[in-house]
Backbone bond lengths (Angstrom), bond angles and torsions (degrees), N, CA, C in turn:
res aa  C-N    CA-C-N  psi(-1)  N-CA   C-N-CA  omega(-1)  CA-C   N-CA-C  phi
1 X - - - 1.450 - - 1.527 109.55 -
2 X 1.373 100.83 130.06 2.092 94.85 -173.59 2.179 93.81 -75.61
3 X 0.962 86.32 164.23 1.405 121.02 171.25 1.836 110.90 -77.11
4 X 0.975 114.53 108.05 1.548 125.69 -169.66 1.357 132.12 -52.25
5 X 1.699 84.12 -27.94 2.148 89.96 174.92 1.567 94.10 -98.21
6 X 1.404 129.83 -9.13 1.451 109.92 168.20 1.268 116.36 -60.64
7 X 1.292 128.69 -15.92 1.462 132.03 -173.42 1.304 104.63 -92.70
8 X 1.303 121.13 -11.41 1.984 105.76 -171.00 1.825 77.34 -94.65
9 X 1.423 115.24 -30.89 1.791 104.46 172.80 1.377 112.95 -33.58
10 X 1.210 96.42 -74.23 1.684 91.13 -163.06 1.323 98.89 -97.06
11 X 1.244 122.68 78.84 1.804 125.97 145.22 1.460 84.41 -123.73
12 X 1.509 114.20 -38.22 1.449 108.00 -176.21 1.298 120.95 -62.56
13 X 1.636 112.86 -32.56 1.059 105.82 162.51 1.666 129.74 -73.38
14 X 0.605 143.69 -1.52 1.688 166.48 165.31 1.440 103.50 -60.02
15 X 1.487 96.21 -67.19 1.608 97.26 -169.95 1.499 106.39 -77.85
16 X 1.476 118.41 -29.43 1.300 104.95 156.47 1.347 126.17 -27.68
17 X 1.131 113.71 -78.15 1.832 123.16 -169.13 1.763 111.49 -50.19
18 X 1.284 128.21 -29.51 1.373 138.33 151.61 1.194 109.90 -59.13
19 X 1.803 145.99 -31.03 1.362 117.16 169.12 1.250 99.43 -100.59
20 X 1.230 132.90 0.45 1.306 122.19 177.16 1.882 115.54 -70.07
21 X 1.285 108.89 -43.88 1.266 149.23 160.34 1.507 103.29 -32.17
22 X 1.723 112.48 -73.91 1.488 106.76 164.69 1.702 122.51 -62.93
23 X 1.061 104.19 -24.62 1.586 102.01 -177.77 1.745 103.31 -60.89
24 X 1.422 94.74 -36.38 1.847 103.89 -173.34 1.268 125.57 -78.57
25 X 1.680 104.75 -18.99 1.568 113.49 178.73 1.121 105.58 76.92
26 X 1.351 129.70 37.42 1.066 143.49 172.50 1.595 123.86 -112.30
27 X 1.175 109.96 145.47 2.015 99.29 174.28 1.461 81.72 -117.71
28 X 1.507 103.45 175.75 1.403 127.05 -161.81 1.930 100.16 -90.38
29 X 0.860 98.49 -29.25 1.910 98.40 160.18 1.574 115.65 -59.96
30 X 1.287 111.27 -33.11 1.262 119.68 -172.03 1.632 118.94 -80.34
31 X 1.120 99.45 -48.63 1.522 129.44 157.00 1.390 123.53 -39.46
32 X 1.590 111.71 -50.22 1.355 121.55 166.81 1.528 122.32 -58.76
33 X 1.052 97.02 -48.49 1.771 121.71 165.60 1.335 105.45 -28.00
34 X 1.316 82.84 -78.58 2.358 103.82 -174.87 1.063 113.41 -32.05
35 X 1.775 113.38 -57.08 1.188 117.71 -163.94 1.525 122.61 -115.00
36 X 1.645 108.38 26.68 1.460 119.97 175.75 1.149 103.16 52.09
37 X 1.565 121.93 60.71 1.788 108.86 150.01 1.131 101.65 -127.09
38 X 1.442 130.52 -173.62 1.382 143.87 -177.98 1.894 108.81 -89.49
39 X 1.140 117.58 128.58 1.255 116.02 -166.16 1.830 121.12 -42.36
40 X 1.634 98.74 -32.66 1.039 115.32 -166.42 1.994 108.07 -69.95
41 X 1.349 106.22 -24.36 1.558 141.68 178.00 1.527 87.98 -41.60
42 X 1.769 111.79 -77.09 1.229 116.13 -174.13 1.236 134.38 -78.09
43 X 1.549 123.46 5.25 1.107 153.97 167.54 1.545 94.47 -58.57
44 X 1.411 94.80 -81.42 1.968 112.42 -169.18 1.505 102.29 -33.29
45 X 1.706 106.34 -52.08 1.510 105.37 176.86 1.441 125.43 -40.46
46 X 0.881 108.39 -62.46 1.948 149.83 176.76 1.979 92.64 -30.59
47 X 1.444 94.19 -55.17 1.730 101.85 -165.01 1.196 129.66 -101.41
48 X 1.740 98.77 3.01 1.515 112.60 -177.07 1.628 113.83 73.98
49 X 1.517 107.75 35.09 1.186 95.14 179.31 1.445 110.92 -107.18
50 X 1.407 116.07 -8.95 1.333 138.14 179.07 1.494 105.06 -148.02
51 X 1.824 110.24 155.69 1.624 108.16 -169.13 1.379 88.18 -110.14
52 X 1.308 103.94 155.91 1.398 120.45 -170.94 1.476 99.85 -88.85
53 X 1.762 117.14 133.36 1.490 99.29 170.04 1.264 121.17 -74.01
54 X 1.037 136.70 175.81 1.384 154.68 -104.14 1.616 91.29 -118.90
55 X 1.556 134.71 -35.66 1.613 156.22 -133.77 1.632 84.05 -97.53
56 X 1.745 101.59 -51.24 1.645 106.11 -151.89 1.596 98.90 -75.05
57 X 1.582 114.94 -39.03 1.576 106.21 166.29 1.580 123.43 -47.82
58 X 1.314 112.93 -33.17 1.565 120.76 -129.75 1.876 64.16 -95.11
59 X 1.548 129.45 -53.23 1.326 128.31 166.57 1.462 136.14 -7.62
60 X 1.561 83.97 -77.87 1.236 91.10 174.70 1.591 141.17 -99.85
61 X 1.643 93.23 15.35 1.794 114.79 164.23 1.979 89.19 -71.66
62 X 0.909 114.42 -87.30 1.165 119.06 170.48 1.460 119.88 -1.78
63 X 1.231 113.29 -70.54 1.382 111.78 177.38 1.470 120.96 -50.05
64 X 1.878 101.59 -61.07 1.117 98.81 153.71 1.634 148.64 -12.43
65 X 1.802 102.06 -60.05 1.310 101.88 174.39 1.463 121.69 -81.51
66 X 1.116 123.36 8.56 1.380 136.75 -169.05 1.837 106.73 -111.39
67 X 1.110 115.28 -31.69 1.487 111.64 154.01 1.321 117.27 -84.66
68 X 1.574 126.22 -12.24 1.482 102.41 179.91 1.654 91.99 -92.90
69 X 0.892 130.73 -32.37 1.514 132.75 -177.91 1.783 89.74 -46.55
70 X 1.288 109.78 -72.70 2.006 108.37 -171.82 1.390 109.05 -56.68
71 X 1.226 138.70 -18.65 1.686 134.33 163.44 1.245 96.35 -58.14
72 X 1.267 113.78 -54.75 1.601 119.61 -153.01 2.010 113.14 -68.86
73 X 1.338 86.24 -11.66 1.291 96.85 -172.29 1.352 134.27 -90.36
């Protein structure tokens, strides 16, 4: 039986990757592109129908901080 607050985890993580996405100026077509998956790949992510591995977050935090750094600049 999963553990109950692991699940409010990863919705957060879900919706994570959607503002991460806007933080990046990115749409999820675009995204797929980058990182060679099938659009539908990041969809599942997007809706909690699949968890995103761990690389594609760690990704697109990154990106993230690298466009707010060039706004900022």
């Amino acid at each position: 039986m999963r553990n109950p607050n692991e699940r409010g985890s990863q919705h957060a993580r879900f919706a994570n990757i959607a503002t991460l996405l806007k933080d990046c100026g990115l749409t999820s077509a675009e995204l797929a592109k980058r990182i060679q998956v099938y659009p539908s790949t990041v969809s599942g992510w997007m809706t909690g129908r699949h968890k995103p591995p761990g690389a594609v977050i760690a990704y697109l935090s990154l990106l993230a901080q690298i466009k707010a750094l060039e706004r900022a600049a």
